[in-house]
N, C-alpha and C positions, 0 to 999 in steps of 0.2 A: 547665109541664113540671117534673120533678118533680128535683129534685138527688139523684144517686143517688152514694155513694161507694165511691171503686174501690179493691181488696181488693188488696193484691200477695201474690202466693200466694209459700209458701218455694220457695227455688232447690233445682232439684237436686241443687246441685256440692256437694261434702262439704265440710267446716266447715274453716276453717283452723286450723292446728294451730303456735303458736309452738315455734319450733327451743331445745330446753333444749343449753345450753352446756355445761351440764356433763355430759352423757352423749355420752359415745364414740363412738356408734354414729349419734347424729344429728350430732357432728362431721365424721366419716366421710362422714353424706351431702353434705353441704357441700360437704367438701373433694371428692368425688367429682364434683357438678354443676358447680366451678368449672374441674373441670382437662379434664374430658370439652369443656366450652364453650371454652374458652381458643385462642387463635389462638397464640400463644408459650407458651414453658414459662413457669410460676409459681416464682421464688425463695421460700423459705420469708416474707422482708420482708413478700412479697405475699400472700400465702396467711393470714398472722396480720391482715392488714387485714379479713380476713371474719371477727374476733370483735375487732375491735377493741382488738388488740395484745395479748391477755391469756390467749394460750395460752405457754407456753414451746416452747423450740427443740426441746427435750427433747419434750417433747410431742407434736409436732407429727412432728416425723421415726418417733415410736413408730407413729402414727396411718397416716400413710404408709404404712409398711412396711407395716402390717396389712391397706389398700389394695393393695398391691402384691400380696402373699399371695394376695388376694380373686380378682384378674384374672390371675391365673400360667396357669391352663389354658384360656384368654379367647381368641378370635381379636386382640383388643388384648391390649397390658400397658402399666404403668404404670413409666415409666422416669425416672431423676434423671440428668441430662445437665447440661451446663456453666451452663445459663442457670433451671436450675431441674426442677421435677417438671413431670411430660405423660404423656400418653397416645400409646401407638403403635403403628399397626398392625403387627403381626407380618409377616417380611418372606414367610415361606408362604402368607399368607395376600393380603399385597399385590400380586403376581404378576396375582390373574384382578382386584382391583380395577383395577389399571392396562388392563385391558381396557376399563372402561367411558370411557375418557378416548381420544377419538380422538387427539390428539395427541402426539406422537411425542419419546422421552426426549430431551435435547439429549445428543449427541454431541461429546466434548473430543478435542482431537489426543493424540498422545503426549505432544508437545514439553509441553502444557499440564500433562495428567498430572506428568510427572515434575520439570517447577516448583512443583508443589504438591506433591511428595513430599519435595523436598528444602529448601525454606519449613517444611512441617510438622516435620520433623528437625533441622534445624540454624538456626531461626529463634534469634535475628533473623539477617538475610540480606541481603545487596545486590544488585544484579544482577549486579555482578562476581564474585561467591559461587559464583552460579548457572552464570554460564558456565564458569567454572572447573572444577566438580563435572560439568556435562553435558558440556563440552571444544568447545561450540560457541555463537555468540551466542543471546542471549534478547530477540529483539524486544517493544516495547512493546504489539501486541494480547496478544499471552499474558499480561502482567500484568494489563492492562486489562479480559481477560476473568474472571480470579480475583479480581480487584477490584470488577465488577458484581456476579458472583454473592455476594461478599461469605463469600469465603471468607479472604481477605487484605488486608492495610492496612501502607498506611506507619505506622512508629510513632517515627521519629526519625530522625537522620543518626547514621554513624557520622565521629566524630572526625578526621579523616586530609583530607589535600587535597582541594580538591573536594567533600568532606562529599556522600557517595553515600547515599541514602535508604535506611532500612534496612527489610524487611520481613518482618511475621510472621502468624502466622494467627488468624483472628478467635474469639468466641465462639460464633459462626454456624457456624464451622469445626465443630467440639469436639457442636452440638446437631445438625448433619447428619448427624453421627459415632456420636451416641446416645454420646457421652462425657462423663465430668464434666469431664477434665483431659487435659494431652495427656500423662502418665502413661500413662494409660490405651491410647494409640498399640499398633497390633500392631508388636510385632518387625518389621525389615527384611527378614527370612529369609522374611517372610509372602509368601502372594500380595499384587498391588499392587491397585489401587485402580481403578473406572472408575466419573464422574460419572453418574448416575442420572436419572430426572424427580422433581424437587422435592428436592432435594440428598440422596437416599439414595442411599448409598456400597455398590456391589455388589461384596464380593471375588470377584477372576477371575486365572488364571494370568498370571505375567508368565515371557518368554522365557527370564531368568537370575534365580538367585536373586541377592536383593543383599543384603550382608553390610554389619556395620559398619565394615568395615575398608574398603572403595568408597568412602566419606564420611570427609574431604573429598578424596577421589582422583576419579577420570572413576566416570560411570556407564556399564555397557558394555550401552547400549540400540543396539535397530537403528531406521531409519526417522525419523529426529530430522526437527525443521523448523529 
């Protein structure tokens, strides 16, 4: 029998093509396949790990933006939030997504809501704060629930008898928020706030406008728990 040898024919697939560093545009794609892939936002820290520290900050923010530009009329865009740059579906356009998800948005009480309204405002907080500013007690599931979703955290005691735990709101808060900073916070005069599926925060009318002159006074809500 006769030894015959076997030929590997070329692949189809197209040639790989190393990523030049120093062009913009292949940066660009980079930076674009890491944030599209990404489960949390990218701080810039992170993002200069994919050239191996040797972009500047300068740099790197110009690039962004120029991303950002790219995707502005996009069903996504590209937004800098507290914990870094990400991609985010537009909220017109997330509407019939959430159709594809049988599951149903979680629903907060008021009482909840407006702990976390007045947490986000006047953080750090006690619970004593809170009851004071709502004019009625704040049971431990309402913390406990802003505390799972990881919108708030103990971050200390405050100094005084007793040393009552003080709390404020997270990073987590700030990126559900599509915020950098809580700067960034809508005015009180705004509509308020109702928890969403997957922590997107849907503005919706609330009963009274609330002023900043309310805080640290009662809040004049109906319906409290």
């Amino acid at each position: 029998m006769l030894n015959q040898s076997i030929v590997l024919l070329p692949s189809n697939s197209p040639e790989k093509k190393d990523i030049d560093q120093r062009d913009p545009d292949q940066i660009k794609r980079v930076l674009e396949a890491a944030l599209l892939t990404a489960q949390d936002p990218l701080p810039l820290s992170e993002l200069n790990k994919l050239f191996d520290g040797e972009l500047s900050t300068e740099i790197l923010r110009k690039l962004l933006e120029e991303l950002r530009e790219k995707w502005a009329e996009g069903s996504v865009e590209l937004v800098c939030v507290a914990g870094g740059w990400r991609f985010h579906t537009k909220l017109e356009v997330q509407e019939f997504l959430n159709k594809l998800s049988p599951q149903k948005p979680p629903r907060y009480s008021r009482a909840v809501l407006e702990t976390l309204t007045i947490i986000a405002y006047r953080q750090p907080v006690t619970r004593g704060d809170i009851e004071e500013i709502r004019g009625v007690s704040v049971s431990s599931p309402i913390l406990k629930v802003l505390e799972a979703r990881g919108w708030i955290e103990a971050i200390g005691h405050r100094d005084v008898p007793g040393r009552p735990v003080l709390f404020a709101t997270t990073e987590d808060f700030l990126n559900d928020l599509n915020l950098r900073s809580l700067e960034e916070l809508p005015p009180l005069e705004e509509p308020g706030l109702l928890v969403e599926e997957k922590g997107s925060l849907e503005m919706l009318p609330v009963p009274e406008q609330i002023s900043n002159s309310d805080i640290p006074g009662k809040l004049n809500f109906d319906d409290r728990d």
